[in-house]
Every structure is written in C-alpha cells, then in structure tokens.
C-alpha positions in Angstrom: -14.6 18.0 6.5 -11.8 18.2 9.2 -9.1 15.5 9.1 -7.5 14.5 12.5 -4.3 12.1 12.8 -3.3 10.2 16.3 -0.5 8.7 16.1 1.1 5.4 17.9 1.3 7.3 21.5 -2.0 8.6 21.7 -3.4 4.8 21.5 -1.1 3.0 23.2 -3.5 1.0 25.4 -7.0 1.2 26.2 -6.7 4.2 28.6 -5.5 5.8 25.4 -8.2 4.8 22.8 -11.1 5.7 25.3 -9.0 9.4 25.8 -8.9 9.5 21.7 -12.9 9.5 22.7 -12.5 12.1 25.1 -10.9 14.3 22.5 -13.3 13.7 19.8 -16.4 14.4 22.1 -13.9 18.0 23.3 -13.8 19.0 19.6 -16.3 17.6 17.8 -16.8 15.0 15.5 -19.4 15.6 13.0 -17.6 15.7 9.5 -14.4 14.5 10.3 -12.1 12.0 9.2 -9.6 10.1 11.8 -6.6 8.7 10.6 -4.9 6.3 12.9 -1.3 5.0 13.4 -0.4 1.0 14.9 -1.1 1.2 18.8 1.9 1.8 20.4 5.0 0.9 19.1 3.7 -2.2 17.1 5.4 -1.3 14.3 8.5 -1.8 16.0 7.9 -5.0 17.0 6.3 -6.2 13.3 9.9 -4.9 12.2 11.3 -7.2 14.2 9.3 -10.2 13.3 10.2 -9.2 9.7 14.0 -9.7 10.9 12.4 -13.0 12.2 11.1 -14.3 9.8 14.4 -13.6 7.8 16.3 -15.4 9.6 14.2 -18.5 9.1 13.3 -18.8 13.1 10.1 -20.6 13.2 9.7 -21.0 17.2 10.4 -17.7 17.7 8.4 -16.4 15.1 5.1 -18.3 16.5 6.3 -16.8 20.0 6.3 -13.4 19.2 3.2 -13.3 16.9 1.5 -14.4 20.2 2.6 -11.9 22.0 0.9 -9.1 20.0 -2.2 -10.7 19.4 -2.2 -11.2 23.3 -1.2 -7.2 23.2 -4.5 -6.4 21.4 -7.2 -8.8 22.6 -5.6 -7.3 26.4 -7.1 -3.6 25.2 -10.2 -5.5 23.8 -10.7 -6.9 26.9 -10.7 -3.7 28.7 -12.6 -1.6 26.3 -15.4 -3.9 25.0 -17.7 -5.8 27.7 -21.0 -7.2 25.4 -18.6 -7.2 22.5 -15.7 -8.7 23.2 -15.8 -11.8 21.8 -17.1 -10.3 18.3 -13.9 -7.4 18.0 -11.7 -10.2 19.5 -12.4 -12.7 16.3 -11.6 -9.2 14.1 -8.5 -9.4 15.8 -7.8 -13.3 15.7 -8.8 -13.0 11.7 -5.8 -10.6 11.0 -3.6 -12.6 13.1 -4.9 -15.4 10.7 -3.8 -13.2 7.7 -1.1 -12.4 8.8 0.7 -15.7 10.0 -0.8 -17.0 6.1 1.2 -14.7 4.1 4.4 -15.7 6.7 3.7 -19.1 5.8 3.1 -18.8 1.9 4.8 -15.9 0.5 7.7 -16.9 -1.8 9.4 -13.3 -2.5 12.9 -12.5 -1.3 12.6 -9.1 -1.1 12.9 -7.5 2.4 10.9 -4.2 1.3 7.7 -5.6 -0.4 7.7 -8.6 3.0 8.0 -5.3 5.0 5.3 -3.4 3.8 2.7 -6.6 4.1 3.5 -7.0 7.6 3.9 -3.8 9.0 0.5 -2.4 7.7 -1.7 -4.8 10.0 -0.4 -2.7 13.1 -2.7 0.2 11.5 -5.2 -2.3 9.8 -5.7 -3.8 13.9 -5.3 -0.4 15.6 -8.6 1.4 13.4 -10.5 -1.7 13.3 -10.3 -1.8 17.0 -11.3 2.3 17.8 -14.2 1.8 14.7 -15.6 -1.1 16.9 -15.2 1.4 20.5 -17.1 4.1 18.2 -20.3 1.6 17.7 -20.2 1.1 21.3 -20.3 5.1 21.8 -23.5 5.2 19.9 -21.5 6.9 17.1 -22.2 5.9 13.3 -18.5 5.6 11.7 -17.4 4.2 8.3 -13.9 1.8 8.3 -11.9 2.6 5.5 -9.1 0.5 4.3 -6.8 3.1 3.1 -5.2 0.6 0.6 -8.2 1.1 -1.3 -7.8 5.0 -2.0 -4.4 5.3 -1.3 -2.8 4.4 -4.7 1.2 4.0 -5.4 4.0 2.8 -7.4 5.6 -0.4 -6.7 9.0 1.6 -4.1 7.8 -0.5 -1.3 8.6 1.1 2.3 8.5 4.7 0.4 5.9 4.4 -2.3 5.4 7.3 -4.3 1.5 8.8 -4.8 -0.8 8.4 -8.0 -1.9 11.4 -6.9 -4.9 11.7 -10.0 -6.1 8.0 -8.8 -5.9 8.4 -5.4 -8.0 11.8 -5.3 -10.8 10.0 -7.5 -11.0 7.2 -5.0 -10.5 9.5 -2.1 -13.8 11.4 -3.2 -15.6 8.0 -4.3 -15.0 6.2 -1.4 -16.0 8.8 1.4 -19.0 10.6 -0.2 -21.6 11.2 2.4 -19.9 9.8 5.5 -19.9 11.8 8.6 -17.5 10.3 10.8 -14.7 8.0 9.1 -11.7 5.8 10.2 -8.8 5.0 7.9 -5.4 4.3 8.6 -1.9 6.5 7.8 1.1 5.1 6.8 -0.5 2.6 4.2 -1.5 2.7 0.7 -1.5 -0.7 -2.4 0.3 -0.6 -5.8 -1.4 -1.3 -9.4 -1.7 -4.6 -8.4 -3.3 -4.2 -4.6 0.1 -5.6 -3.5 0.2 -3.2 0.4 2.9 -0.4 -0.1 4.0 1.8 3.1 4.6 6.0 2.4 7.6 6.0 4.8 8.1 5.7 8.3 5.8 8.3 10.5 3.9 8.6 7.2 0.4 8.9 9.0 0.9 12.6 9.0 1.2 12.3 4.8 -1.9 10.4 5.0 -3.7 12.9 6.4 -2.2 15.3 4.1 -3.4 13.7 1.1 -6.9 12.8 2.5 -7.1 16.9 3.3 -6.0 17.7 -0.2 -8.6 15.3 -2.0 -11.4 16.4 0.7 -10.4 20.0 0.4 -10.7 19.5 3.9 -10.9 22.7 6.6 -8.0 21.8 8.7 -5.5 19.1 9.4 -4.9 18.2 13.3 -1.9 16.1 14.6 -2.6 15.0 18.1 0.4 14.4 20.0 1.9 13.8 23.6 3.7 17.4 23.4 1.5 20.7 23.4 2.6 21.6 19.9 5.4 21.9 18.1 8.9 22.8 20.1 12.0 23.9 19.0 13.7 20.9 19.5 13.0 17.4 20.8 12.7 17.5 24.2 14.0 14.1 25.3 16.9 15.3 23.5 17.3 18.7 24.1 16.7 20.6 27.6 14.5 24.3 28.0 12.8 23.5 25.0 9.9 26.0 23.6 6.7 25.9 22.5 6.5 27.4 18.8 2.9 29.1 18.4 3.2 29.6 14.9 5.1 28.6 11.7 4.6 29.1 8.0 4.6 26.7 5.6 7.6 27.4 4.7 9.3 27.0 7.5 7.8 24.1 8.6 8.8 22.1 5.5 12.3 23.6 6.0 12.2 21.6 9.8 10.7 18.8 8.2 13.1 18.1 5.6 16.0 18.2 8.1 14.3 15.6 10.4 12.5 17.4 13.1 10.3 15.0 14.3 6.7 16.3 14.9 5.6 16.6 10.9 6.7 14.0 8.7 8.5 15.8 5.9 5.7 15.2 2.7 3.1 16.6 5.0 2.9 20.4 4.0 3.2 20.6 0.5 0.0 18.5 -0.3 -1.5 21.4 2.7 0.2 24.8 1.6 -1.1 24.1 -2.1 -4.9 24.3 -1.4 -3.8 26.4 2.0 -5.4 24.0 4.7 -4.2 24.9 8.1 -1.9 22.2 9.8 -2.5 22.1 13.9 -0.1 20.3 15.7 -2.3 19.8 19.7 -1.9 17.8 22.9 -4.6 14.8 22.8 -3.8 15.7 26.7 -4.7 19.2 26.7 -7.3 19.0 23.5 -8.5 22.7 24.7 -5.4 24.0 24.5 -4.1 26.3 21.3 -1.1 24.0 20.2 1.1 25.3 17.1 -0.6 26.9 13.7 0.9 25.9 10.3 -0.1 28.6 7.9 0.6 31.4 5.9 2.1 34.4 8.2 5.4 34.7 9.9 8.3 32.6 9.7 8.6 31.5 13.8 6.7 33.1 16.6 8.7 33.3 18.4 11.1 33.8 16.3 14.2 31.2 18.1 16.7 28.7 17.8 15.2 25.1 16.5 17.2 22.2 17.3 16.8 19.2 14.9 18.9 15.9 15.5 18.8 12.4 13.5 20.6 9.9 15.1 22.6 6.8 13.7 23.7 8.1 10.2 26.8 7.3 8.2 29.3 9.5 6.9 31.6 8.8 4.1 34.4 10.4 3.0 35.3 9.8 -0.9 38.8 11.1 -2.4 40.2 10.4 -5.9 42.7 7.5 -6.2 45.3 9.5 -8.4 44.5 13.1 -7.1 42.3 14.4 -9.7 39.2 16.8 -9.3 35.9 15.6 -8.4 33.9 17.4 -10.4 30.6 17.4 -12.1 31.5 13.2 -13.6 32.5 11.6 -10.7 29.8 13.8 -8.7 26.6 12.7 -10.6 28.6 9.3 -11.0 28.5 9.5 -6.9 24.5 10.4 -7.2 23.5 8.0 -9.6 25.2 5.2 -6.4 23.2 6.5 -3.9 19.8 6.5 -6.0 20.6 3.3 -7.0 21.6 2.2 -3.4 18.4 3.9 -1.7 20.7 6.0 0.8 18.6 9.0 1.3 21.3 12.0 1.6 21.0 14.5 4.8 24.3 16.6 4.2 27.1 16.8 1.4 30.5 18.9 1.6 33.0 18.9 -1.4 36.6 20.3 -2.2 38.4 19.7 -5.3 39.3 16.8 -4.6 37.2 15.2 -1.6 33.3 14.8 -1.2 31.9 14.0 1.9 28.4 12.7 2.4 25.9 12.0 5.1 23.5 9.2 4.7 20.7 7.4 6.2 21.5 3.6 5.7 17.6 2.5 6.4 17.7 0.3 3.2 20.9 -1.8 5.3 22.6 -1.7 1.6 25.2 0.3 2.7 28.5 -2.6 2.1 27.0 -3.0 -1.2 27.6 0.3 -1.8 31.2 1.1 -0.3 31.9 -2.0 -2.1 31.0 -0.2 -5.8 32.8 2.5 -4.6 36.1 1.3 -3.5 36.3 0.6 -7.2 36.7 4.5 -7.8 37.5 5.8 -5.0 39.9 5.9 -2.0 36.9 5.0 0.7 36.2 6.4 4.3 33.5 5.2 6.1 31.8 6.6 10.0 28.3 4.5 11.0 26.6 5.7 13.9 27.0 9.3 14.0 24.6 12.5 14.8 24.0 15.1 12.4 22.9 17.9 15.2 21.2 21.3 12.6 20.1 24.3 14.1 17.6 26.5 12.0 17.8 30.0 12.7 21.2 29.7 15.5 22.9 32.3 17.2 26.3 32.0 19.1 24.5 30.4 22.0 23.2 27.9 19.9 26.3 27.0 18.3 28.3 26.8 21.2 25.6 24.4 22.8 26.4 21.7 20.2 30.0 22.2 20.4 30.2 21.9 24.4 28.3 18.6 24.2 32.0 16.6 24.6 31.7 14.9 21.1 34.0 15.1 18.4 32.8 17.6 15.8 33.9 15.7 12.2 32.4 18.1 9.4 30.8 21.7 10.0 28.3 23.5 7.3 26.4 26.9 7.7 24.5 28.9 5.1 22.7 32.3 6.3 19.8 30.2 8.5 20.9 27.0 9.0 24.2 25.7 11.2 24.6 21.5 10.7 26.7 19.1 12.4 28.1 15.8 12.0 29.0 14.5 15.4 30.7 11.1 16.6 
C-alpha cells in the first residue's frame, strides 16, 4: 500500500477536490491510502470559533458556524448534481454535532474544547471527497481515524500508543483497496478526540505508513517539492531534489514548514521513502526523502518561525546559574507547555526562545519573577540557516532588523530578530 497526504491547499474548494481526482487517476490509485487535511483554512476559522465560544458570544457564534456550513454545502453544490442533497445532510449532521457539544459541554479547559472542535474540519473535508469518489465509480472505504489513531490525554499534542494504534491500524484497513482517513486527529482511552499537533496530517500519514509497512509516503503540495526556504518569505528560492533522513528531520525540528517535524522518524525506521510533489504538476519528480546524501544540491536552507518570545533570566543576587536553577528553569517550561526553539547561557544569564501557543506565557513570567530578575521580547523571528555560508549570513543581517541573540555550531547559524 502507498499512502498519500493532501493537505488544506490542495482542497480548498471544489476546483481543488475534483484536481485531488485528477491526481489520483495521474498516479494511480489501487492500494492506496489518502489522508486528508480540513478544506482550506477551516481550521483557522474553527480556532476562532473556539475563541468564540470562550468568550461566551452566542450571536456571533451562531453567525460564524453558518458561515462554514454555507462554506461546505457551496463545494457540495458544485461537485455533486444527483447527490446533493444526500452529502449535503452528511454535512448538516456534523454541523448538528458540532453546535451540540458547543451547547452541552461543561469542561473549562481550552485544549480538550480545541481538539473536539477543530477535528470536524477533517471529519467534513474526507467525508465530502469519499462521497466525490462514489460518484467516480471508485469503491473507497471512510475511516474515522479516531478509531485507529490511539493517544494519551495531552490534548492539542497527544502523544501515540503506538502498540494500540498499529493493531487497529492493521484491523481496521485489512482488505481495502482505496481508503480515506483524516490527519491531524486521533481519541484518547476514553474516545474523548485528541489533535497530534498543528500540520500533524503529515504524522498521520507517517504512522499509517509505519503500521501498513507501506511503499511510499507522498505529500502533495502547492510547491514542486521541497525548497530551501519558504518562498513567500524568502526570494530565489531552490528546489531540493534530495534529502536524507537525516537531514530532513534536522529541517523539521527547526520549523521548516513543508514536513511536520514527527514525520520521518516513524519513515526512516522501516525506511519508507517520503516524496514531497506538486498536486499541480503530479508528473513531475518533486523532492526524495531517503537514505543517500545529505542535500542535493547541497545549499543554504532558510528556516523562519515567526511570533516567538524571548526571555532573558538573570539571578537576583549575582550567583551562577548552573545545573539547579537550569533544570529548575526546565521543569517551568514543561510544566507551562512552552515548547523551546533556542537557549543561550553565561554564568550568570540564560536566555530562551519560546513558542507561547499554549497562551500560558504571564503565568509563567509570573513564577519566574519569583527567582529571577525577568526580561521578556513577544513577537520576534528566530531566522536559522542550515548549512550557511557568508552570503547567507549576511542576508539575515542586511534585513534592517535588530539582531538580539546570535548562535552557530559547525552547520547551523540561528537568529533571534525583533
């Protein structure tokens, strides 16, 4: 079996679902199994529903649920003629779900309301394409990945049961020939839904290759393949033809976009082959993930993650921070869920870059003020360049913004810009 993700671009509107056809009838797809991101950016606007809802603003609420369902029976509409009216009641039934949890749930807690919501982008986006796949003549099998896909209870980042979920992986797809599931999603021990991070399709896929010990893994994207740097960021920007695994989970971890950073490991273990292609240009080559050189070519990669938080820690009376107050630091940020892209310390400062996606970060200046003499920069850039040369450094430097902490080891050049 062959496992292929599209992601939120690639299904964006109708035109884009009956091209995800187009593709599949390209390449093939006997023996595969198509994992699907929300249409669009739907998750974006569940989020801000979620914020909604939060703020206890009924009208508004009702208004904007609307709005999407009238997003998705629009692409019903023009995809389905004899069946509109039975995929448009699969759509109005999920709307139903949804607005019932809204209405009942009890729980305070941001994350586990998050996860609930959030998923029915992905649950609405396959259940529409498995419907267009009948209509094609083509026999598929809807999966609810929150069957198979079993975690802990770390809503918005759920951790994998990895022995569970391969069982119910293999149960769940024995015999199918052509299968839709959706990334991103997963359930807990008790079938509450749990998310595997933002972009988390790509994992998805990931772990359905690994369980399937499946041929190949495709990501079909708007890009030909993968480039060495973001090009609505960054200008001249190249295609990379190859990358090892290695290397690729060395981009991942430090944000570049195209591969979300759990994908590889699951792949390089069993050595499944990781294609990154344009679902515009299906024919063309795209980037290889596998074992063999580092880069080809070998260049420059540009990586920036934008909106991050810097904090600057000294000690109140002058002492050394040392190996206490450093796993004391640690054991904050665990607690606090601010995942850490960049540290720097002296004897007696520590600086730290973090990604305040939990919104916890006043609770946590807060513990440390206690301990610590306390300086705090939101919304900067932390710009890293794998593999730089002069050129590349002086690129970040020229870009007119004030450079406020500089790190290089032997490959990698990082940046924390304001």
């Amino acid at each position: 079996m062959k496992i292929f993700k599209f992601g939120g671009a690639s299904v964006k509107d109708a035109a884009g679902v009956k091209n995800l056809i187009r593709v599949l009838k390209t390449v093939g797809y006997q023996d595969t199994l198509v994992v699907v991101s929300a249409m669009g950016k739907i998750t974006n606007a569940l989020e801000k529903i979620i914020e909604i809802y939060f703020k206890d603003q009924p009208a508004q609420l009702s208004q904007e649920l609307l709005m999407l369902k009238e997003f998705h029976i629009k692409i019903v509409d023009e995809l389905f003629e004899d069946q509109t009216q039975k995929v448009s009641k699969v759509v109005q039934d999920c709307f139903e779900e949804l607005h019932s949890f809204l209405k009942t749930n009890k729980a305070p807690n941001y994350s586990f309301v998050y996860d609930q919501v959030v998923s029915y982008g992905e649950l609405l986006s396959t259940s529409i394409i498995h419907h267009y796949f009948e209509v094609q003549g083509w026999k598929s099998f809807w999966l609810d990945a929150r069957e198979c896909i079993k975690t802990d209870d770390y809503y918005r980042a759920a951790n994998l049961n990895w022995e569970q979920t391969q069982d119910l992986i293999k149960s769940h797809t024995k015999d199918r020939q052509l299968i839709i599931t959706q990334g991103f999603i997963g359930s807990n021990s008790n079938n509450f839904t749990t998310t595997l991070g933002r972009e988390g399709s790509d994992y998805s896929a990931a772990i359905f290759a690994y369980a399937l010990n499946a041929s190949s893994v495709t990501i079909w994207k708007d890009v030909p393949g993968v480039l060495n740097g973001d090009p609505r960021v960054f200008k001249n920007t190249e295609l990379l033809h190859q990358i090892s695994y290695r290397e690729a989970i060395e981009l991942a971890f430090y944000g570049a976009s195209v591969i979300h950073p759990k994908t590889l490991q699951p792949l390089q273990r069993k050595e499944i082959p990781l294609y990154v292609k344009s679902f515009e240009n299906p024919d063309q080559n795209g980037t290889a993930v596998s074992k063999g050189k580092t880069l080809d070519p070998l260049i420059p990669c540009f990586i920036v993650k934008k909106d991050q938080v810097l904090i600057r820690l000294s000690s109140i009376d002058f002492s050394f921070i040392v190996e206490e107050n450093i796993s004391y630091i640690f054991g904050l940020l665990h607690e606090y869920q601010m995942p850490v892209e960049l540290i720097q310390n002296s004897a007696i400062s520590f600086s730290v870059c973090v990604n305040n996606k939990y919104k916890r970060l006043e609770e946590l200046i807060l513990v440390l003020r206690s301990r610590f003499n306390v300086e705090v920069k939101e919304h900067v850039d932390l710009f890293t360049v794998r593999h730089f040369n002069q050129t590349a450094l002086q690129s970040i430097r020229a870009n007119g913004k004030q450079i406020l902490l500089e790190q290089r080891t032997e490959e990698t050049a990082q940046f924390v810009l304001s």
